[in-house]
N, C-alpha and C positions, 0 to 999 in steps of 0.2 A: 587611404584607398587600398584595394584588395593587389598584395604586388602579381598574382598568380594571373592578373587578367590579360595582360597581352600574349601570354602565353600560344593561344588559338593562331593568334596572325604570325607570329611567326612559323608558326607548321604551315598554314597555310601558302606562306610566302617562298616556304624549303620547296615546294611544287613537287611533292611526291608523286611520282607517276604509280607504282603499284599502292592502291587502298588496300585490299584485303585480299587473304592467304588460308583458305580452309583445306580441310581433308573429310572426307566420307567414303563410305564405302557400297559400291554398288552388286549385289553378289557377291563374287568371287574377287570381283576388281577394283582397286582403286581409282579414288577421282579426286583430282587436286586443282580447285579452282583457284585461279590469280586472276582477281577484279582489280584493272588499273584505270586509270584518271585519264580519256585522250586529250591530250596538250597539242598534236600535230596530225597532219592528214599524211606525215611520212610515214612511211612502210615500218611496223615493227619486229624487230627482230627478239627472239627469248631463247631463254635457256634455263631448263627443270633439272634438278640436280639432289644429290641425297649425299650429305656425308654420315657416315658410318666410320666407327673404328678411327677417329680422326682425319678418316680419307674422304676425298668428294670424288662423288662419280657423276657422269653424265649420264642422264636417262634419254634424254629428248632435247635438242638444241637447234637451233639454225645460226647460231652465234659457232658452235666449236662438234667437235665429232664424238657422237654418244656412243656408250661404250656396247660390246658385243653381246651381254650376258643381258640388259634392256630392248636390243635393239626391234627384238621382233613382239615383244611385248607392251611396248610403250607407244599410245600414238596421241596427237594434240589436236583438240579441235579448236579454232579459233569463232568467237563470237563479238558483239558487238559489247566493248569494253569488258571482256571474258575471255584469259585465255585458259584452257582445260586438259590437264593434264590424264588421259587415262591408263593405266596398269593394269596386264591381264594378272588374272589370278594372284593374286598380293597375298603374300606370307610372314610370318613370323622374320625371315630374311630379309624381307625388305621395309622394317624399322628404321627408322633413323631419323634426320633433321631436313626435311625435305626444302629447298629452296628456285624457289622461283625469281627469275630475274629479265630484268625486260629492257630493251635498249630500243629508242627511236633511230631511224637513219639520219644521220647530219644532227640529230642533237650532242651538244659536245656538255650538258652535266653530267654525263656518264651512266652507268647502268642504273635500273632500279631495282631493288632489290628487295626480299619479306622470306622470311625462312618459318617452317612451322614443322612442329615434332612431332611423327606420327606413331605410335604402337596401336598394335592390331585391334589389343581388348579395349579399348579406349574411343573409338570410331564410332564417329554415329553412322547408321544407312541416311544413305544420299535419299532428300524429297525429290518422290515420286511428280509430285505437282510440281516443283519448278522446272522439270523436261516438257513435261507438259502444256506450260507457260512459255516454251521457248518454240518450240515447236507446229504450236493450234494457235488462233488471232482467240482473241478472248470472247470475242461475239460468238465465235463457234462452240466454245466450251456455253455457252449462258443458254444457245437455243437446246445444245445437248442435257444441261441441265434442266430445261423448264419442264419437259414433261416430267419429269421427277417431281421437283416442286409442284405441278396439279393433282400428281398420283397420292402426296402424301396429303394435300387439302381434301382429295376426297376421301381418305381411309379415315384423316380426325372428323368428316362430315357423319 
């Protein structure tokens, strides 16, 4: 038998609360989404963070106190199993291994955690259409699209 198969159930049963850790760039600004798993309807608490030079800095936390040089550049919006990290004007300076970490209140397995390395030439632009997805119900996009789709049935007529 393949010994590599149980492998899945046990990830699964580690009960990772953060799935996944991207970077893109919107404009001038940085956007660092941290997509976690909700395990509880307790209030969660995070904390976005970048080590540079062997040091960690706080950009944005509700866990601990972000530091002065982020504080007015940095702000998070929270969504549904999406927390988003945004950075005004992101520079060459703010390289590094950016980490997102997320704690539920009263859960006691401890933080969760996903770190991802961001340099500037490397970033893709943030999709357009997934704001757009989060923002508009999808029937709305479909009625706004339809006169399109008849425009372009009558121009191949």
């Amino acid at each position: 038998s393949n010994p590599l198969l149980p492998l899945p159930v046990l990830q699964a049963a580690h009960c990772q609360m953060v799935k996944d850790l991207s970077a893109c760039l919107l404009g001038q600004n940085l956007r660092v989404d941290c997509r976690y798993e909700n395990k509880t309807d307790n209030p969660l608490t995070y904390e976005f963070s970048i080590t540079k030079d062997n040091r960690k800095h706080v950009i944005h936390s509700t866990i601990s106190v972000s530091e002065n040089i982020y504080r007015n550049r940095a702000n998070v919006t929270m969504h549904k199993n999406l927390v988003c990290l945004h950075l005004q004007s992101f520079t060459t300076s703010d390289e590094g291994i950016y980490m997102c970490e997320l704690k539920a209140t009263n859960d006691y397995t401890g933080n969760q955690s996903r770190n991802i390395t961001v340099i500037k030439d490397k970033l893709e632009k943030c999709a357009g259409f997934s704001l757009l997805i989060q923002n508009t119900s999808w029937l709305l996009l479909l009625l706004l699209s339809l006169p399109l789709l008849q425009a372009v049935d009558f121009v191949s007529l």
